[in-house]
N, C-alpha and C positions, 0 to 999 in steps of 0.2 A: 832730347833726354840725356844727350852725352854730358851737359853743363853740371852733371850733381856730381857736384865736391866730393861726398863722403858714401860712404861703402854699407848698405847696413845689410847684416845675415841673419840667419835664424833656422832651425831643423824643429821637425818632431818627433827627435828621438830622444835617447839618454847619449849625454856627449855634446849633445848642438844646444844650448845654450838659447835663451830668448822664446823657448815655443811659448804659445799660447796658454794658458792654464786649462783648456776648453778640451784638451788632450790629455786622457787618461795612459799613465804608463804603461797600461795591457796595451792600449792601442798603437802607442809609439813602438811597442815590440810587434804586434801584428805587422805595422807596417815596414818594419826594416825587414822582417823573414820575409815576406813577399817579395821585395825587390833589392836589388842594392844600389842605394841613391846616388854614390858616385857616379858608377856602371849609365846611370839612365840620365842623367844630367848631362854625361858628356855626348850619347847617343842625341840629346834633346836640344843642346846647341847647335850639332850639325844639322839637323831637320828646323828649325826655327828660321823667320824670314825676321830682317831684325825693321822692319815698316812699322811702327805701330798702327793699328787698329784703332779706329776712332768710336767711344764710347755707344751703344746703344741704350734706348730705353724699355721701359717695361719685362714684367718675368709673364711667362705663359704658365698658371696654375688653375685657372677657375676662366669660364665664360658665362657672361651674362644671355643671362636667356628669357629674364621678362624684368621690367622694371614700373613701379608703384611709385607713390607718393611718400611712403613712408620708407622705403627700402627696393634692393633689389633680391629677385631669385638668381642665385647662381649654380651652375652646375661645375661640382666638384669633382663628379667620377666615383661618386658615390650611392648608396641605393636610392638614395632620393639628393632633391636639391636644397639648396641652403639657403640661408635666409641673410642676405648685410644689409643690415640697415643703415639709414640715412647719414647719419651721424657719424658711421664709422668708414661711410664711403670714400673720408679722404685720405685715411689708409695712416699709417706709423710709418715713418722714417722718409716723408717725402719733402721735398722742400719747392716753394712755389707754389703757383695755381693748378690744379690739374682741372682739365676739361672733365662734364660732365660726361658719367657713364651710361652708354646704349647696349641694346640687343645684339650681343656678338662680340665686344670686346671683351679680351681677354687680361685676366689681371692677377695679381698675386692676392691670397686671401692666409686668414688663420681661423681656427674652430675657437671660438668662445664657449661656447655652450650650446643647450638646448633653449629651445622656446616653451611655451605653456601648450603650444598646440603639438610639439613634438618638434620640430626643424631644426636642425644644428645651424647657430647661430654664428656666424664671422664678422674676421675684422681685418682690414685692407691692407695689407704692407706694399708698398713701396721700396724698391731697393734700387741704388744708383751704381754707376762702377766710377773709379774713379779716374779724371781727367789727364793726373801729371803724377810723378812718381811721389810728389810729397804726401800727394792723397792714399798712395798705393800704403806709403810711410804711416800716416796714421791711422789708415784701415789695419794694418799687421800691427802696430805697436796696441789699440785698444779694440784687437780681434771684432772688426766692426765686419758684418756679413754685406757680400758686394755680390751682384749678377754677372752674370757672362752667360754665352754661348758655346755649346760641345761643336769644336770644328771638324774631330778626327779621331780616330782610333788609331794610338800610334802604341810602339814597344812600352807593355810595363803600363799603359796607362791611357789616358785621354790628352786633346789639345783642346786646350781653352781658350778663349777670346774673352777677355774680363778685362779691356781697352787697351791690352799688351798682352802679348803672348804668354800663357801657362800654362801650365802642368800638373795635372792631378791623378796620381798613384793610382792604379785599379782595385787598392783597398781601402782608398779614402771614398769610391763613388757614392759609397751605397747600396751597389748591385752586387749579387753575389756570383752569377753565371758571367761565362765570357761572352756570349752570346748577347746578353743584356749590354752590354756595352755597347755594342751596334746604335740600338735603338735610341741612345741619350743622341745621337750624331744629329744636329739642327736643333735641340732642344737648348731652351734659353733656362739656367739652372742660378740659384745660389749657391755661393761657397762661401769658403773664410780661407787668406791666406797664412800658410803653418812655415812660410819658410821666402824670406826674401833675399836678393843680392841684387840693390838698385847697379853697382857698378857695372855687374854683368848681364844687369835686367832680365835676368831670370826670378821666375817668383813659381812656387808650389802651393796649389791648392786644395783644397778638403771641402767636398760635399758630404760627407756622412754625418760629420760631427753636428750640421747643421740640420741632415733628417731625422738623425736621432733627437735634438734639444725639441723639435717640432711636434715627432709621436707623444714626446713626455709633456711637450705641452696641451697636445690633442686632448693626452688620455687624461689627464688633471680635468680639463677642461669638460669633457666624457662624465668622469668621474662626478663630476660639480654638479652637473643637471640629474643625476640619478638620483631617486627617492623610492623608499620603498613605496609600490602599491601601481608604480608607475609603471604603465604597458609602451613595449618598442617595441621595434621591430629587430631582427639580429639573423644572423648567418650560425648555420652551424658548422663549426672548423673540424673540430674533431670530436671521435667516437670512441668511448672507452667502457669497460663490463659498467661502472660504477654511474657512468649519466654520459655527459657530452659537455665539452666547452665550446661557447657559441661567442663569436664577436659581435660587442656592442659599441663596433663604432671605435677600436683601436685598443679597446679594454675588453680582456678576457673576463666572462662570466663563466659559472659552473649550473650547469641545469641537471641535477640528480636523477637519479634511475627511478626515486620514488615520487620524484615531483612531474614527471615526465604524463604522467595519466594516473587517475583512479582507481584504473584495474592493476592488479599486480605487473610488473613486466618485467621479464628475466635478463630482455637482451635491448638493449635501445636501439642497435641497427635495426631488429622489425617493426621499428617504429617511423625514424629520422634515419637520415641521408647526409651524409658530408656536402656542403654548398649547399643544403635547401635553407631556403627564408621561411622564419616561424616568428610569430609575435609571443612574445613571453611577457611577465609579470615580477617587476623587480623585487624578490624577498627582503634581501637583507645587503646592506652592502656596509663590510667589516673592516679597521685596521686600516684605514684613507683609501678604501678603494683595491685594497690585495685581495681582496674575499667579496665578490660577488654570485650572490646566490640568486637563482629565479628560475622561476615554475611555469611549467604550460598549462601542468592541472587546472589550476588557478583560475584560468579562465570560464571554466565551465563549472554548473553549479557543485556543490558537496553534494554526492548522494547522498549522503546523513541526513542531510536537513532534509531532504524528499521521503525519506522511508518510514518515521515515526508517523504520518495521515497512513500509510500503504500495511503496514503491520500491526498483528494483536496478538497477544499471548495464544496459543491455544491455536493459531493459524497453522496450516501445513501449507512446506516452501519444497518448492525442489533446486538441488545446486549441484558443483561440481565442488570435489575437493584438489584442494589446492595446496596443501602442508598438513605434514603429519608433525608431530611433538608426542614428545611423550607422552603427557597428560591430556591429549585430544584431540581430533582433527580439525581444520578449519576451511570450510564450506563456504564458496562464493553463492548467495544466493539471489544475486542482482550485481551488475556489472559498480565495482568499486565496494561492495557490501559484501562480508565475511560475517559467520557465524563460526561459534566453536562449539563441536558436541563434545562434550566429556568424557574423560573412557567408561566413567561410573553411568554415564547415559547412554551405550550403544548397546548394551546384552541385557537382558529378562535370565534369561538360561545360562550365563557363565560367566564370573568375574574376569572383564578383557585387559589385561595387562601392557600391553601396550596395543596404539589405536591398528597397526599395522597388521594386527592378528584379522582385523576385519575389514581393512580397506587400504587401499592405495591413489597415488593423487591420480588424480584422472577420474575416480570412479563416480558416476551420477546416483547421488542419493536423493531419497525424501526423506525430510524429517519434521518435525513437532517445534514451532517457537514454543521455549519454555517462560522466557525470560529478554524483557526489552530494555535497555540501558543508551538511548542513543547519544543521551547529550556526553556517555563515554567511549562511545563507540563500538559498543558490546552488543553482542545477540548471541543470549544461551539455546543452544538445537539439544533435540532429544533424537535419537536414532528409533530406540529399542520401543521410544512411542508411538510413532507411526504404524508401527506394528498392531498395538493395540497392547491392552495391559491384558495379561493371561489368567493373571488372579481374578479377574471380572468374572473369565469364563469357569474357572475352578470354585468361585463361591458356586456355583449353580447345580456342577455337578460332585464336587468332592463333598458329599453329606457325611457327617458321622456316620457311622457302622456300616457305609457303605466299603465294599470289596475294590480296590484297583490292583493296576497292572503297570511295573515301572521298571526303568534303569539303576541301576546298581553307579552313581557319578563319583561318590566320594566316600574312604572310608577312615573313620578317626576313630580312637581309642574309646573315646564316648559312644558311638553309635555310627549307623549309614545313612549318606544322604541318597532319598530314592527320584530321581527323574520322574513323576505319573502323570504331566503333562509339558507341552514346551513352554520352557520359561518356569516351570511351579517344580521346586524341590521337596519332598516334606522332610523327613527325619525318623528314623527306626530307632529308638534308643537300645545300647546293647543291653537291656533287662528285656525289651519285649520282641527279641530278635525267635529265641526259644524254650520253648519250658521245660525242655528234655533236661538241658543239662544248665550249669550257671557257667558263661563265655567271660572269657579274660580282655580277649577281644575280638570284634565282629569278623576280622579278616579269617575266622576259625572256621565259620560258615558260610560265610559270603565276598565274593572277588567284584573287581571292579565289570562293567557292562554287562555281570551278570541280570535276566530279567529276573522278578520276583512280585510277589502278587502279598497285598498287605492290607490291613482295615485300617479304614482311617478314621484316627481315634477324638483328635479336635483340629480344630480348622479357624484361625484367624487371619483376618483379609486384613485389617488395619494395620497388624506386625508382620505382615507376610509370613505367617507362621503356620506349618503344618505339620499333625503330630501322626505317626502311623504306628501300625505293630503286624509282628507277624505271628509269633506265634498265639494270636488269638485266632488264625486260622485252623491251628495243630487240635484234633478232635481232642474232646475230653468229657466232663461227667455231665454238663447239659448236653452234646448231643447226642447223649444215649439215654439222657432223660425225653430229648426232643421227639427222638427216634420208639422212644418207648409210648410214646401218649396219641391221645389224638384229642381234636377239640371237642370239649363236653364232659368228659372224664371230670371225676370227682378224684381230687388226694389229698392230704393230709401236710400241713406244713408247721411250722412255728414260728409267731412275728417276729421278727429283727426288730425291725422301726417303725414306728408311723412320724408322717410327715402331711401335713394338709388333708389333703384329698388322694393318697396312697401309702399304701404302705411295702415294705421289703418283708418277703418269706422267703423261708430258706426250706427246701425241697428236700433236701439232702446232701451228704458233702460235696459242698462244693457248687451244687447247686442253690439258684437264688431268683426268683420269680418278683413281678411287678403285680399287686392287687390294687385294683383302681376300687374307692371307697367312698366316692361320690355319691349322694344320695342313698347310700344303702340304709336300711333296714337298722335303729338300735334298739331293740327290744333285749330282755337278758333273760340270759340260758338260765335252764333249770337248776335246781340244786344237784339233782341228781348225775347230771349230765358235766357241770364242774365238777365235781369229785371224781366223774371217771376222767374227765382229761385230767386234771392234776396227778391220777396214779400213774397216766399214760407220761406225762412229760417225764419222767424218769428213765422212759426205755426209749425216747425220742429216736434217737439213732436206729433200732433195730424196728420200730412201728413206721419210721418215715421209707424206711427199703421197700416194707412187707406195703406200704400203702399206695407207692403210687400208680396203683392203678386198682388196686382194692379201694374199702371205703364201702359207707353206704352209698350206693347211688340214688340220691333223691329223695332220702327216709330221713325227716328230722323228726328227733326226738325231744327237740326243746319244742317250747310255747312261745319262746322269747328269745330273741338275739342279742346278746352280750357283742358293745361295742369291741372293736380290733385297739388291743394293749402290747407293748412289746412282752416278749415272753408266753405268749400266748399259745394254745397248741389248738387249730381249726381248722376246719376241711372246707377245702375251697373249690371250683368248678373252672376247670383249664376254658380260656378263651380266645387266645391267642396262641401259635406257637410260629415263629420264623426263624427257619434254618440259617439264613443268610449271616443274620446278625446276632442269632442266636440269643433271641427274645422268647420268654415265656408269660405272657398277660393270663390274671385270676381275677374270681370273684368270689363272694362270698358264696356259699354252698347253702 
């Protein structure tokens, strides 16, 4: 080797002159703050034997471990084995014949791709080291990548065996611990030389720049065989609140918190494990492979498409709630199935203003399907259905003129609203609060949860509408007519109205009785008998006091019965009287 004429050098830093291009100027600064090259070069001539080493063959990266007609399986050290096929068995950058490959030898590979059936696919590199220094010469001048052997862990670095003694920097290995340096010691490695001096036949070498050009061509390679829809297999690396990044094989995916399963899931550690193997489902892969996204859900069917045969409107479901909103809760009612009640669907008996007033997550309800939307992924729940509607039960018993008994919920300038059952409010309007006096406003008389007892005056299910009063409880001039009579009693009234088959008579002020006129009797009063009522309607007022309980009782004096006309003045026969409602029922006398 002493015979070469001429001197050639070269560094990889800023200053030396000749590096490789293969050398980013961060790393040429990485590597001089690590060590200081002078310092170690001159430590490295003193420990160097100047013998050369005579070249060896082959790199140890992959073993054959079954071999086909079409290819071999090799094992990479990766979760499964790889596939080189035939073709590419003679590998890039060999020159010669190379013997056929068996079960056991070891050889250098590259990741190509994927297969159809899933196997990462390789292709053979061959790497030579060079013979004589002019080889060494144009391996450094067109940065050609040569093998050696790790002989030693010395100061600052490694001893190489790359057919002449060299030297590679402990930040050009590749490893990042000093610990890991150990373990390259007998390892047959590639490198690239970043720095030669055939005169002093020293030469510096660089294995990282070579593992990094490799990952980048792994993950391209990775990258190329990904398709959406496509299931692998992957590692999950790390765990974060928002999903997980899982390795596919040298390329980082992202598996979101919401693709992760069906069911809602708050924390992806109670789900996944750092190191565990999961088969995923490639969603999307964005921007040449910077953005990959895929799903575990995926695998397993949508509950949507199952639930539309399982549900019908009008079905009752039980769930858990799982989020509140403002405007409703949302009810898991099958594992990955959400329904949302409405706040305007959980109360009968009180506008719920926010869902919070009546639940919290956790709580097990049942409710009411109102509403099925699945091809949008919607299910309307009713709360306050499941209940039952309460108006069903208040058509039944809230009759007209019948008496209840309620809460005092609400009071406005118009009137109070009365609580008389759960869920059924009616309405006191402030005219029919009291006939005492006329109210400006009901809070004059009546406070909130006070009870109070009211007639209920009409009653609409369709408008959930119900009308009350009270002071048609407050005694007045029928119940001292009611109080005054008994049934059979003849007295004396004057028509108000005819209508069909009754008529309205007025008793007295104030007083107003019901004559049912159906089938009765028209025959017409005597002459006699009109001119005395005609002289009598004139003192109407003062003959309707003295009458009612005077009268002929049972003495008629016509021959003939003169149909019922309004304005009419005729004695009629009490047949009804109820206190409650304060009904008086007549007939004709």
């Amino acid at each position: 080797m002493k015979d070469v004429e001429h001197k050639v050098t070269a560094s990889a830093g800023p200053g030396l002159p000749g590096a490789p291009a293969s050398v980013s100027a961060e790393e040429a600064a990485a590597f001089e703050e690590e060590f200081d090259l002078d310092a170690l070069m001159d430590e490295w001539e003193q420990t160097k034997a100047r013998d050369p080493v005579a070249p060896t063959e082959g790199i140890l990266q992959g073993t054959v471990v079954s071999v086909r007609d079409d290819g071999l399986f090799v094992d990479v050290g990766r979760k499964s084995e790889a596939f080189l096929p035939i073709e590419a068995a003679r590998g890039r950058g060999s020159a010669g014949d190379e013997p056929e490959l068996v079960v056991g030898d070891s050889i250098q590979v590259s990741i190509t791709g994927r297969s159809p059936e899933g196997y990462l696919t390789l292709s053979r590199i061959v790497v030579e080291r060079p013979r004589d220094w002019s080889q060494f010469e144009a391996a450094f001048r067109d940065s050609v990548t040569i093998a050696g052997t790790v002989k030693e862990v010395i100061k600052g670095g490694l001893h190489v065996d790359v057919g002449a003694r060299a030297f590679m920097p402990a930040s050009r290995t590749g490893v990042r611990d000093a610990a890991d340096l150990e373990k390259l010691v007998g390892e047959e490695i590639r490198c690239r030389i970043i720095q030669l001096d055939v005169e002093d036949e020293n030469i510096v070498v660089d294995r990282r720049v070579i593992l990094e050009q490799e990952r980048d061509q792994e993950r391209q390679s990775t990258i190329a065989g990904l398709q959406p829809d496509m299931v692998v297999r992957v590692v999950v690396r790390n765990l974060r609140d928002f999903g997980a990044f899982v390795d596919l094989g040298g390329v980082d995916g992202l598996l979101h918190v919401s693709d992760i399963a069906w069911t809602r899931i708050k924390d992806p550690a109670s789900v996944l494990s750092e190191g565990q193997e999961i088969d995923v489902k490639i969603l999307k892969v964005e921007k040449g492979g910077e953005r990959i996204s895929v799903g575990l859900k995926q695998l397993t069917p949508d509950p949507w498409t199952l639930i539309g045969g399982k549900l019908n409107g009008g079905d009752r479901v039980r769930g858990t709630v799982t989020r509140l909103k403002d405007f409703g809760a949302f009810v898991e009612i099958e594992p990955g199935i959400e329904g949302l009640i409405h706040v305007s669907e959980m109360s009968w008996a009180r506008k719920v203003r926010h869902p919070q007033d009546l639940l919290k997550v956790g709580d097990e309800v049942e409710a009411v399907v109102l509403e099925m939307k699945t091809g949008e992924r919607r299910i309307g729940l009713g709360l306050k259905q499941a209940l039952g509607d309460p108006w069903e039960r208040a058509e039944k018993e809230l009759v007209p003129g019948s008496v209840v008994e309620g809460t005092v919920r609400n009071i406005a300038k118009f009137g109070a609203f009365i609580e008389v059952l759960e869920g059924v409010e009616g309405l006191v309007h402030v005219s029919d609060i009291t006939a005492e006096k006329r109210l400006d406003h009901p809070s004059e008389v009546l406070k909130l949860d006070q009870k109070v007892k009211a007639v209920v005056l009409e009653f609409d299910r369709e408008k959930r509408r119900l009308k009350l009063g009270m002071k048609q409880l407050e005694p007045d001039e029928r119940d001292e007519f009611i109080a005054s009579c008994e049934v059979g009693d003849t007295v004396t009234g004057r028509v108000v109205r005819v209508k069909k088959d009754q008529a309205v008579v007025e008793l007295g002020e104030g007083v107003k009785a019901v004559c049912l006129v159906k089938d009765a009797p028209t025959p017409v009063a005597s002459a006699e008998q009109r001119a005395s009522e005609e002289a009598s309607a004139s003192s109407l007022g003062a003959m309707l006091q003295a009458a009612w309980k005077g009268g002929d009782k049972g003495t008629a004096t016509t021959a003939t019965i003169e149909p019922l006309k309004s304005g009419q003045v005729r004695s009629f026969r009490v047949t009804k009287l109820d206190v409650s409602q304060k009904l008086i029922e007549l007939a004709l006398a």
